[in-house]
DSSP file (Angstrom, degrees, kcal/mol; ACC not computed):
  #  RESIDUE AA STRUCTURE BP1 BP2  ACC     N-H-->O    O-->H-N    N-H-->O    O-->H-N    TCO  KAPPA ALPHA  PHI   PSI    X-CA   Y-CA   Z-CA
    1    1 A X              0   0    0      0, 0.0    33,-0.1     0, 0.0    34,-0.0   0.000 360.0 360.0 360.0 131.2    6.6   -8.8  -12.9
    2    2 A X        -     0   0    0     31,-0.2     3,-0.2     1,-0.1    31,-0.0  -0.253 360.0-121.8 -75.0 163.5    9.2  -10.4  -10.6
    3    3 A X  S    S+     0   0    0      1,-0.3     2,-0.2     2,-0.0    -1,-0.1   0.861  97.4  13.4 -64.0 -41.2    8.6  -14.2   -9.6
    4    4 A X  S    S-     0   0    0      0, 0.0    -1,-0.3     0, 0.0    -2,-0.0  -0.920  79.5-126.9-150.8 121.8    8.6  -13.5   -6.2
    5    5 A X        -     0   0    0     -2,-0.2     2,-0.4    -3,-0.2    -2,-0.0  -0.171  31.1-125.9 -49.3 164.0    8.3   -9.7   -4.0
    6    6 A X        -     0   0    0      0, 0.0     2,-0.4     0, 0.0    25,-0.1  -0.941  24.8-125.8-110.8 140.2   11.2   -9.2   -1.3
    7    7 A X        -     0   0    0     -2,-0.4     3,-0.1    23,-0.0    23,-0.0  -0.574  16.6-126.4 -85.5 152.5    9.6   -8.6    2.1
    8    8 A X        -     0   0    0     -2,-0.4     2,-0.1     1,-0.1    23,-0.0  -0.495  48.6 -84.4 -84.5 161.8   10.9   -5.2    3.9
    9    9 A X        -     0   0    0      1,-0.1     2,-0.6     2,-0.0    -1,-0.1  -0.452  48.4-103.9 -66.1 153.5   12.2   -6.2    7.4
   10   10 A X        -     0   0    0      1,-0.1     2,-0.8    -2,-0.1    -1,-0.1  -0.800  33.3-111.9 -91.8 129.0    9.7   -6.4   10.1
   11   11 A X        -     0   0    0     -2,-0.6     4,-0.1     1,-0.1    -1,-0.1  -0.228  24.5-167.2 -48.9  94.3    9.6   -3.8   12.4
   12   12 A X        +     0   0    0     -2,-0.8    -1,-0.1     2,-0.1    -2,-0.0   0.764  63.3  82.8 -39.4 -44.1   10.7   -4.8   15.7
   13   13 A X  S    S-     0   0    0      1,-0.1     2,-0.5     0, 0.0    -2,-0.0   0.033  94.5 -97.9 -94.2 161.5    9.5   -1.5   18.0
   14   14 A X        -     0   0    0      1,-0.1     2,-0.5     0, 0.0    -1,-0.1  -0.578  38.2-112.8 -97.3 147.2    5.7   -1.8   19.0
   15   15 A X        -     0   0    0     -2,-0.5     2,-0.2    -4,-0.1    -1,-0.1  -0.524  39.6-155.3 -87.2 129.5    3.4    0.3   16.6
   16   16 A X     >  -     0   0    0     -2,-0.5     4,-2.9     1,-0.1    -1,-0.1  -0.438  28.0 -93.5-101.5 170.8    1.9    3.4   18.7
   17   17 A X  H  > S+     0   0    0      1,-0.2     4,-0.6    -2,-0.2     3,-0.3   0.924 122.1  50.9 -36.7 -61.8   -1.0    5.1   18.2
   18   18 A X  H  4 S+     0   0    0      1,-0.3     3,-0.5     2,-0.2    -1,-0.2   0.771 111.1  56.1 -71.8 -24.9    0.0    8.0   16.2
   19   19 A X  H  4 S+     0   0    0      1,-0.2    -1,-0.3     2,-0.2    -2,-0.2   0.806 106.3  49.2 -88.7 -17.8    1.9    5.3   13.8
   20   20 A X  H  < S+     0   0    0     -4,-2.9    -2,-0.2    -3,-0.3    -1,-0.2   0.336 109.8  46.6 -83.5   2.4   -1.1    3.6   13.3
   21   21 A X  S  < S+     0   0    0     -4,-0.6     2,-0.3    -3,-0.5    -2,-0.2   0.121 104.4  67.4-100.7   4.7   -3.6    6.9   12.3
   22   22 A X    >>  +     0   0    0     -4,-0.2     3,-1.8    -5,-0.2     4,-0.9  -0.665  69.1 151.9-130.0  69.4   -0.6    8.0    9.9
   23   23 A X  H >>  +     0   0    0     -2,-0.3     3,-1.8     1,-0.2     4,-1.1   0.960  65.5  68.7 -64.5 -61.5   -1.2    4.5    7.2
   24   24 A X  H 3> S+     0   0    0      1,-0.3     4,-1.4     2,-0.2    -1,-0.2   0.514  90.6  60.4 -32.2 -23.9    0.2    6.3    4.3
   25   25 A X  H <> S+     0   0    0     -3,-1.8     4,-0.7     1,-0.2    -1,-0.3   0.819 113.9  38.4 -88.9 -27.6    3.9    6.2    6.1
   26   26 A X  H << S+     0   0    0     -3,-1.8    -2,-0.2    -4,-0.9    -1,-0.2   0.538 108.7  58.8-101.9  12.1    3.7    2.2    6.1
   27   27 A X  H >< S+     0   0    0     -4,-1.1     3,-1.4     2,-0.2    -2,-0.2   0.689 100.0  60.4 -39.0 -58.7    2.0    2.1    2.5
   28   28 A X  H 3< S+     0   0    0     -4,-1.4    -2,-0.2     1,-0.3    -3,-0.1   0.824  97.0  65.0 -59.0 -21.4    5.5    4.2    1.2
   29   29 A X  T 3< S+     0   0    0     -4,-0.7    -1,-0.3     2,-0.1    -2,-0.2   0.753  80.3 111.5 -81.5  -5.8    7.4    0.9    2.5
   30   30 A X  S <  S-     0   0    0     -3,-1.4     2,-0.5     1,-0.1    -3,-0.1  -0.055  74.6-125.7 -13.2 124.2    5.7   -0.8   -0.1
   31   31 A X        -     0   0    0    -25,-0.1     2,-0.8    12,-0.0    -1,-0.1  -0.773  10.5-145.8 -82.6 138.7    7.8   -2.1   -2.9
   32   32 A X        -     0   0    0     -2,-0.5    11,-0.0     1,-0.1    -1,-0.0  -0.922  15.7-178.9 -82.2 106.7    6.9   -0.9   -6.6
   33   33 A X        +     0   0    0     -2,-0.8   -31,-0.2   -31,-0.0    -1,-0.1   0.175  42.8 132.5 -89.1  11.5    7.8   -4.1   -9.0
   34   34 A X        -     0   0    0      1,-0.1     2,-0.3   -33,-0.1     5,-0.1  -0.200  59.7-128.3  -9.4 133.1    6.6   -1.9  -12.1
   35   35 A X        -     0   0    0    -34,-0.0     3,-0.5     0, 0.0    -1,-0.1  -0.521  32.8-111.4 -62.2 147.1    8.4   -1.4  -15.3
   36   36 A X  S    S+     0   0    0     -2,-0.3     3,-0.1     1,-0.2    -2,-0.0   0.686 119.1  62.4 -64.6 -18.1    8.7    2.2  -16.0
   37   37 A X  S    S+     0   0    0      1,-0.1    -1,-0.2     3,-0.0    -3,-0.0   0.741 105.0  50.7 -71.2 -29.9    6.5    1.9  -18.8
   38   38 A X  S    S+     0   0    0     -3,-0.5     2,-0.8     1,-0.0     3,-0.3  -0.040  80.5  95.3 -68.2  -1.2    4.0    0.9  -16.3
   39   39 A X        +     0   0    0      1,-0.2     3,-0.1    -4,-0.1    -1,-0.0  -0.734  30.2 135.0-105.3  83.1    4.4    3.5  -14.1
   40   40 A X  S    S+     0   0    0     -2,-0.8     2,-0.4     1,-0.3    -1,-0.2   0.829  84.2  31.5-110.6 -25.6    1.3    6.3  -15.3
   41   41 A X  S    S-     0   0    0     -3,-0.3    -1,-0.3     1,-0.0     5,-0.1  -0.930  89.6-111.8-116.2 123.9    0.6    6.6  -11.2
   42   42 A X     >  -     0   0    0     -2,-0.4     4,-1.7     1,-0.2     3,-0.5  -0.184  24.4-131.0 -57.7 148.7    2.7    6.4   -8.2
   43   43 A X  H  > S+     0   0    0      1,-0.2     4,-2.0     2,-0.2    -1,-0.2   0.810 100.1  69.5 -60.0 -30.6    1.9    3.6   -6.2
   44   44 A X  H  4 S+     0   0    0      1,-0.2    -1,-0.2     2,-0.2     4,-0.2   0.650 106.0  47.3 -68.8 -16.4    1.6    5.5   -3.0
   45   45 A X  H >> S+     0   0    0     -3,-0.5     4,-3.3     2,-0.1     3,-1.8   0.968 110.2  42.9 -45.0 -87.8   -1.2    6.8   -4.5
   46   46 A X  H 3X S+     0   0    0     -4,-1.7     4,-1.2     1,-0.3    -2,-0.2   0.712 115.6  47.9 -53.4 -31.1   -3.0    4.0   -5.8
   47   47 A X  H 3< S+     0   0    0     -4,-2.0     4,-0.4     2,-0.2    -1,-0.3   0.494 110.7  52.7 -90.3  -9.2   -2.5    1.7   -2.8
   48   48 A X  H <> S+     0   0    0     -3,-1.8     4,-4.2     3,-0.2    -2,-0.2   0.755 113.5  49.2 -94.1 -27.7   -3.7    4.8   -0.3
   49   49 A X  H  X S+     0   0    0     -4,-3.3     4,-1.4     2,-0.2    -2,-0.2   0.773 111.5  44.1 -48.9 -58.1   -6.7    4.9   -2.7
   50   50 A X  H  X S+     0   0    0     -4,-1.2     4,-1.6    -5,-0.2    -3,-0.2   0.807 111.4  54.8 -72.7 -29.4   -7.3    1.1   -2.5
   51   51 A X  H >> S+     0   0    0     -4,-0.4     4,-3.5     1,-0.2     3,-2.0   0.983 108.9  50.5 -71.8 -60.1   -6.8    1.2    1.5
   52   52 A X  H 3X S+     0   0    0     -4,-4.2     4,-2.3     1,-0.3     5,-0.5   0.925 109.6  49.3 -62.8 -17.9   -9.6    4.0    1.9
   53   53 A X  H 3X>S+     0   0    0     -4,-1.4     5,-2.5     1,-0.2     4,-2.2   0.947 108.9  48.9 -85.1  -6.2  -12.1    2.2   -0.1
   54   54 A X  H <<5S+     0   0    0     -3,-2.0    -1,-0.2    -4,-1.6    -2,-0.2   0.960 112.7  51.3 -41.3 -53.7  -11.5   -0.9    1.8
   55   55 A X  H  <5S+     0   0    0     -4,-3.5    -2,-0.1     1,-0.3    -3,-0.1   0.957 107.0  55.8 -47.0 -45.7  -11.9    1.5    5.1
   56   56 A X  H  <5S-     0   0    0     -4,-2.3    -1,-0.3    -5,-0.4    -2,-0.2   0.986 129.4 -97.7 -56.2 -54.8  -15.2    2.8    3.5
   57   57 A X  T  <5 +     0   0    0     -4,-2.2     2,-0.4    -5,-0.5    -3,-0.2   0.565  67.1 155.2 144.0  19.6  -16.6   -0.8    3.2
   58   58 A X      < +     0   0    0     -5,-2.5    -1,-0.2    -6,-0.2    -2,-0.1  -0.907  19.2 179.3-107.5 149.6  -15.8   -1.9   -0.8
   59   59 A X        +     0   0    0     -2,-0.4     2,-0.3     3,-0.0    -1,-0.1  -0.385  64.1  15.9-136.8  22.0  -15.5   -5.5   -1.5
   60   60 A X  S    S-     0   0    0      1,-0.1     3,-0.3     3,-0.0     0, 0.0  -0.966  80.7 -98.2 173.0-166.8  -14.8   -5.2   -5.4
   61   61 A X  S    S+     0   0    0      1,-0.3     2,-0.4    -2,-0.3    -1,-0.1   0.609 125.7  47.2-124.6 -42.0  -13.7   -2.9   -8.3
   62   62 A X  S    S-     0   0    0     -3,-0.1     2,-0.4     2,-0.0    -1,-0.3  -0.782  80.1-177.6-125.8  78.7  -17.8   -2.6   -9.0
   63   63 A X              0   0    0     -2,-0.4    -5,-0.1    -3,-0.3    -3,-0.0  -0.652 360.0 360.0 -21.2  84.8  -19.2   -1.9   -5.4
   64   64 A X              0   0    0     -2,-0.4    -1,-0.1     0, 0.0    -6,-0.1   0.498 360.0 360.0-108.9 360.0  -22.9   -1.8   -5.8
């Protein structure tokens, strides 16, 4: 695991509608700091995964 992530540049241009129902395209600017050993799932996955159950309303791994 690196010490510290590099942040992508911020996007200057004002985020429209259609770029804000389409999450998944600013999820792929995500960096993966993985090993390749580490790697059994793509990230874009797992992090598009974690955003809808946020959407849905869960607040923990074990959501009762």
């Amino acid at each position: 695991m690196p010490t510290r992530l590099e942040h992508p540049p911020l996007q200057t241009a004002p985020i429209t509608t259609e770029d804000a129902a389409d999450l998944r395209r600013f999820i792929g600017l995500v960096p993966d700091p993985r090993g390749l050993r580490g790697r059994r799932y793509p990230a874009l996955a797992l992090l598009c995964a974690a955003a809808a159950a946020v959407l849905t309303g869960a607040r923990s791994l074990i959501d009762r």
